[in-house]
N, C-alpha and C positions, 0 to 999 in steps of 0.2 A: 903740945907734945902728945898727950894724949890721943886725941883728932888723927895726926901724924899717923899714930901707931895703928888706928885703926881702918884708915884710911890703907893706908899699905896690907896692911891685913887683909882687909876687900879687895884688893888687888888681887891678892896673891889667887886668892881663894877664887876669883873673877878666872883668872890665868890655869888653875888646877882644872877647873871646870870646863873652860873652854879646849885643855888636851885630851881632856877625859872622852868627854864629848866627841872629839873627831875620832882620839881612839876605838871606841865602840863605833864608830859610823863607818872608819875602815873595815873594823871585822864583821860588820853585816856586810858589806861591799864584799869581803870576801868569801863568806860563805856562801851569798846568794850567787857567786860565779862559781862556783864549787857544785853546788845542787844543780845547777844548771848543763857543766861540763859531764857530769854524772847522769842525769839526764837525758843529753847529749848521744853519749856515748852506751846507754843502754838500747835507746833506740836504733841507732846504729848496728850492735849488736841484734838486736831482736832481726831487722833487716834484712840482715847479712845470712843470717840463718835463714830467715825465710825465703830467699834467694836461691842458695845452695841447697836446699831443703827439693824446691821446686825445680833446680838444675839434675839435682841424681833421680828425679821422677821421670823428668823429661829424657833423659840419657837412657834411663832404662829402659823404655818404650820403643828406642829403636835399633830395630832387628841387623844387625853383623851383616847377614846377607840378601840384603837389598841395599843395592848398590846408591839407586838412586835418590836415596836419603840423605 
């Protein structure tokens, strides 16, 4: 009986750890998509800016009238 009780008890406790476990393995899984989306999307931004940045440089350099531009 004893054995029994502690046998299941290691179970239990086999079972607790082995959720726990994947719990925590999700939430690195989703933070490191998290940093990454972030990341992502700075660079993105920094780009985007530096694009437009170099679009109103270029725009402004050319002259209304000349045509041929």
């Amino acid at each position: 009986m004893l054995y029994n009780n502690r046998k299941k008890r290691h179970e239990q406790e086999k079972e607790w750890l082995r959720t726990n476990f994947e719990n925590e393995l999700l939430r690195s899984q989703i933070e490191v998509q998290e940093q990454t989306m972030q990341n992502f999307a700075s660079n993105l931004h920094d780009s985007i800016g530096q694009l437009l940045s170099l679009l109103v440089i270029t725009l402004s350099t050319i002259k209304p009238d000349q045509p041929g531009r």
